[in-house]
C-alpha positions as CSV (number, residue, x, y, z in Angstrom):
1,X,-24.1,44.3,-44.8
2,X,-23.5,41.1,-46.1
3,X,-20.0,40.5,-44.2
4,X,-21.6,42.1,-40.9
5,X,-24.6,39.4,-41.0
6,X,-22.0,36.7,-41.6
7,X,-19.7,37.6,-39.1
8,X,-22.5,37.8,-36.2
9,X,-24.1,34.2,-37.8
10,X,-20.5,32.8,-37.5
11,X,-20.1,34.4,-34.0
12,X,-23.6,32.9,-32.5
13,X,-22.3,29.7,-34.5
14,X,-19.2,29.4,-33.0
15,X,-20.5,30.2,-29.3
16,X,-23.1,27.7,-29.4
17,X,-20.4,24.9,-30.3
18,X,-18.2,26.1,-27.3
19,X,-21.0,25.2,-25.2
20,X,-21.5,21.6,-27.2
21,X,-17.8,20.3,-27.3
22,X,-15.3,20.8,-24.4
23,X,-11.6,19.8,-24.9
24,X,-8.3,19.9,-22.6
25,X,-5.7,18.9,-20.5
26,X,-6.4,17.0,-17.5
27,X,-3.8,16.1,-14.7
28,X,-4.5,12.9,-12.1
29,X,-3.6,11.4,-8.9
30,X,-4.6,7.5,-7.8
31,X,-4.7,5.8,-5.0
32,X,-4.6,1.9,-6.3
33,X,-5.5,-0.6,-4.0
34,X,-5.7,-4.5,-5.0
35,X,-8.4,-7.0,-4.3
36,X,-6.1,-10.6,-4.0
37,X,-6.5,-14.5,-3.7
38,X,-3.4,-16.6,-2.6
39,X,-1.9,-13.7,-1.0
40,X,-2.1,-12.9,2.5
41,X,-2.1,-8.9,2.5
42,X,-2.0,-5.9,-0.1
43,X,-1.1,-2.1,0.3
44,X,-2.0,0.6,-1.4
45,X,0.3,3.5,-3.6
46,X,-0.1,6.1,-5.0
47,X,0.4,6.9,-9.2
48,X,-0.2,9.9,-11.2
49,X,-1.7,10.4,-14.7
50,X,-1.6,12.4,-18.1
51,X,-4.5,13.1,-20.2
52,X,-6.4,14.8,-22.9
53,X,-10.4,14.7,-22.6
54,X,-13.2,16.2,-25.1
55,X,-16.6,16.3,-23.9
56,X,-19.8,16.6,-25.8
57,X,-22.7,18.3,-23.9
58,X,-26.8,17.8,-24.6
59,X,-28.6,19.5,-22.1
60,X,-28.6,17.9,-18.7
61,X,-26.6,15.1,-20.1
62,X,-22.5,14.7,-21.6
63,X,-20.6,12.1,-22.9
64,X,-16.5,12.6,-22.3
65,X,-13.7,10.7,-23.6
66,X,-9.8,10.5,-22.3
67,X,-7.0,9.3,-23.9
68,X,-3.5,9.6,-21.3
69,X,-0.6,7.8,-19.9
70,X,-0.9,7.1,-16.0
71,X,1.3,5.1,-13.2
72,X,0.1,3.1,-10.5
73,X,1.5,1.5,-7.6
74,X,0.7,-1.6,-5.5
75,X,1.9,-4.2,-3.4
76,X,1.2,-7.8,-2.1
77,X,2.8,-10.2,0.6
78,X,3.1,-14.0,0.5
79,X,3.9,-15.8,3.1
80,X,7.3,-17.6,3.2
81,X,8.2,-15.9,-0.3
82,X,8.2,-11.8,1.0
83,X,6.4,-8.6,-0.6
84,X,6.7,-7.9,-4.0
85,X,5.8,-3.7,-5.2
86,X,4.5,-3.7,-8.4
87,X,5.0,-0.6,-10.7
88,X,2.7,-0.5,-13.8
89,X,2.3,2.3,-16.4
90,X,0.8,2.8,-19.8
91,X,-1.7,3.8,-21.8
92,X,-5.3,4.8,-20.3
93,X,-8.3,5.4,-22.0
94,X,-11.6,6.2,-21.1
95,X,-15.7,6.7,-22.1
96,X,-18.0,7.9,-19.8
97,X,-21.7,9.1,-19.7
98,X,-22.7,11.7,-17.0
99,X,-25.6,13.9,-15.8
100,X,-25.5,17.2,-14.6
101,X,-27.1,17.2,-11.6
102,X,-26.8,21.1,-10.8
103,X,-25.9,23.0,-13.6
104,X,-24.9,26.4,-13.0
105,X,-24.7,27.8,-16.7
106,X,-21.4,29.7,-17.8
107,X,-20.8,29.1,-13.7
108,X,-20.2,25.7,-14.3
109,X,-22.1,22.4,-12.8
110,X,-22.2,19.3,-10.7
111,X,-22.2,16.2,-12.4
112,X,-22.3,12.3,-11.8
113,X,-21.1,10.2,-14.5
114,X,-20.1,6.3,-14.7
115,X,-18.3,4.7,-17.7
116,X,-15.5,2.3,-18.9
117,X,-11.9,2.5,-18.0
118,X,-9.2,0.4,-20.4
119,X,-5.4,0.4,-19.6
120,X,-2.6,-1.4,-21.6
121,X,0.5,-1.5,-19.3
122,X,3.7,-1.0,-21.3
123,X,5.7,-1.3,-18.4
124,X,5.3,-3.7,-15.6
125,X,7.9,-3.7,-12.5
126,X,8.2,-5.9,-9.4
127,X,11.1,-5.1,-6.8
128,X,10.8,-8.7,-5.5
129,X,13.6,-11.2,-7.2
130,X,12.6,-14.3,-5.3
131,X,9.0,-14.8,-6.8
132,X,8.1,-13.4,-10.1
133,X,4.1,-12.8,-10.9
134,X,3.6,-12.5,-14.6
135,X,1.0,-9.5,-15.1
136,X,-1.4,-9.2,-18.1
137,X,-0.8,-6.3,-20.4
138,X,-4.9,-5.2,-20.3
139,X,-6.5,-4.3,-17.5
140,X,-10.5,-3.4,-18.2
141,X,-12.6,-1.6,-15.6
142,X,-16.0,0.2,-14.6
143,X,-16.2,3.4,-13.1
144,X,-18.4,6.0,-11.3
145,X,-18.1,9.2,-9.8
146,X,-18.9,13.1,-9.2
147,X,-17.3,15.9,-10.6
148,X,-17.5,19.9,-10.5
149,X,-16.8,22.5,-12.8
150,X,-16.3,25.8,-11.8
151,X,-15.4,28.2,-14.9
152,X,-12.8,26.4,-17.0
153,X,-11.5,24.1,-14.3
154,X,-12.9,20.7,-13.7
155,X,-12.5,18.3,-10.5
156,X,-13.6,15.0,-10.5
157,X,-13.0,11.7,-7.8
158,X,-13.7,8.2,-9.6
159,X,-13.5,5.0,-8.3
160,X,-12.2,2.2,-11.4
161,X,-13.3,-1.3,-10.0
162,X,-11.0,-3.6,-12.2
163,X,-12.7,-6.5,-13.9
164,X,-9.4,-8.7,-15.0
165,X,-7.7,-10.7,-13.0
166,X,-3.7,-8.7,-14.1
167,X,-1.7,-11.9,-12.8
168,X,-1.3,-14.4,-15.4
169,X,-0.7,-17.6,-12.9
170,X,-2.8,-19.2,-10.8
171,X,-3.5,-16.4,-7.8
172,X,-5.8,-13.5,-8.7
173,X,-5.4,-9.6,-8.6
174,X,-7.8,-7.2,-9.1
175,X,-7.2,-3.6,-8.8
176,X,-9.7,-1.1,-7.4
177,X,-8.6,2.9,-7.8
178,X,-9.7,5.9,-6.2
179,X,-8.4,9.1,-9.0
180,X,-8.8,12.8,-8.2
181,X,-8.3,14.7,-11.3
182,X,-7.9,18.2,-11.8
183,X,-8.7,19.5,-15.9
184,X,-9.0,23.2,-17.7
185,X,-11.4,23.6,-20.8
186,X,-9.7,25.5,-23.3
187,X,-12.9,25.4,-25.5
């Protein structure tokens, strides 16, 4: 009897921490666009990103970290000197605080969430030779967004309004970046 009351204790135990911590993959896409000074135009690429995420739910209210890799893409134009592409990847991590703002139960939820959004860029490419522009390695950002979870999957669209200035001279870049993200809950 013993055994039996400690298996269905450890069962109810181990159900109720499924529902408190939440851990898995999580693939992304961004669209990275640039807010400049001493340039004369900007376009916007596309990057893709790599990550692991936990959450911690309390009612209406979660807390989620990621920890991943992720590309972006980017260009600007000076006049007289040409366009330069940038191509930045590294590491990208992430703390955010959300509410759920419908939650469905096992269904899954609707949720609004801002946070913090730091990337250190191991690798920094331009493809123009005539001018180089000197990036910095750290790149720290705010974010805010919506996401859904239905079952196991999650969906969120963030917008990461970058609060550095990445070029190292004297003109000023800024990136801003819309990511859709698609994640599975394996807890």
């Amino acid at each position: 009897m013993k055994k039996f009351l400690s298996a269905v204790f450890f069962c109810i135990c181990a159900n109720g921490f499924a529902q408190l911590i939440q851990i898995g993959p999580q693939i992304s896409t961004n669209i990275t666009s640039v807010n400049t000074k001493n340039f004369s135009s900007d376009h916007t690429n596309t990057g893709i990103g790599f990550a692991a995420f936990a959450r911690v739910n309390l009612l209406l209210f979660y807390a989620q970290g990621e920890f991943g890799y992720a590309k972006s893409n980017f260009s600007v134009y000076q006049n007289g000197i040409g366009e330069t592409e940038f191509k930045l990847a590294g590491t990208d991590v992430s703390l955010i605080a959300g509410y759920k703002l419908v939650p469905l139960g096992k269904a899954g939820n609707v949720r609004l969430f801002a946070g913090y959004n730091w990337k250190n860029y191991s690798e920094t490419k331009s493809s123009n030779n005539l001018n180089s522009i000197d990036l910095e390695k750290n790149n720290h950002s705010v974010l805010g967004g919506v996401g859904v979870d239905i079952w196991k999957l999650t969906f969120d669209v963030r917008y990461l309004a970058g609060l550095s200035d990445i070029d190292s001279s004297n003109g000023e870049i800024k990136t801003g970046i819309t990511n859709f993200s698609l994640g599975y809950k394996f807890l």
